[in-house]
N, C-alpha and C positions, 0 to 999 in steps of 0.2 A: 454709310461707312462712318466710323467714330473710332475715337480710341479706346480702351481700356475704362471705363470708368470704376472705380473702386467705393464702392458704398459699405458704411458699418449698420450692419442689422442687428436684431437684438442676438442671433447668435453667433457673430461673428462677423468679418468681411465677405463682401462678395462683388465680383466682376458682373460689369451689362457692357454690354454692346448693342447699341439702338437700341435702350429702355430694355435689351432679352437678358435675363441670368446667364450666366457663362460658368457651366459645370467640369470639374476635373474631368479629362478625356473628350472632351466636345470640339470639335472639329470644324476652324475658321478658316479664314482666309484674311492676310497679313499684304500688305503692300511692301514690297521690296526691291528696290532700285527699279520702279519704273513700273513690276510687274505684280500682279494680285502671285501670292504661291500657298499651296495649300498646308497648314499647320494645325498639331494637336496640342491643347491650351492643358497644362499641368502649374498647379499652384500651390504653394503652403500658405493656409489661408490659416488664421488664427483671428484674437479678438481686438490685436495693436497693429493699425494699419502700416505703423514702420518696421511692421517683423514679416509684411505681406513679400513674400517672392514668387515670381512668375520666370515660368522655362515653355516654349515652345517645343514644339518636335517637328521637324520636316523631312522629306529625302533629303538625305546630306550631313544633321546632323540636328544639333541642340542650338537654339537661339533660344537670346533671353533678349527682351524688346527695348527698344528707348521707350520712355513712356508720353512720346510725342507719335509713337508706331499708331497708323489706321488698321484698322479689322471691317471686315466685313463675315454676314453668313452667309456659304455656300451657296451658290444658285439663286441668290437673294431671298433668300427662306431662312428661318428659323430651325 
């Protein structure tokens, strides 16, 4: 599990979790209050990491994360 990490590539930003890319629509898993809950990772990714914004999707509704938030993949897979 890790956070978010945000890296600048040469063409743009881009999220890892444990060293893996983290693509629009891809399907994590967030720690929240205590419990893993399953979440879909949507982001405006551009080329200035202060214009980067990340939104969640879950049952329930839209989270947008602290960026101290852990992530894990799915079944401990990629």
């Amino acid at each position: 599990m890790s956070t978010l990490v945000l890296e600048l590539e040469s063409g743009g930003c881009r999220h890892y979790v444990d060293g893996s890319p983290v693509h629009c629509g891809t399907q994590l898993q967030m720690q929240l209050g205590g419990q893993w809950i399953n979440v879909r990772y949507e982001a405006s990714l551009g080329s200035d990491p202060e214009n980067v914004r990340v939104m969640l999707y879950a049952i329930g509704g839209r989270i947008i994360p602290e960026s101290d938030a852990l992530f894990r993949w799915p079944g401990g897979a990629q």
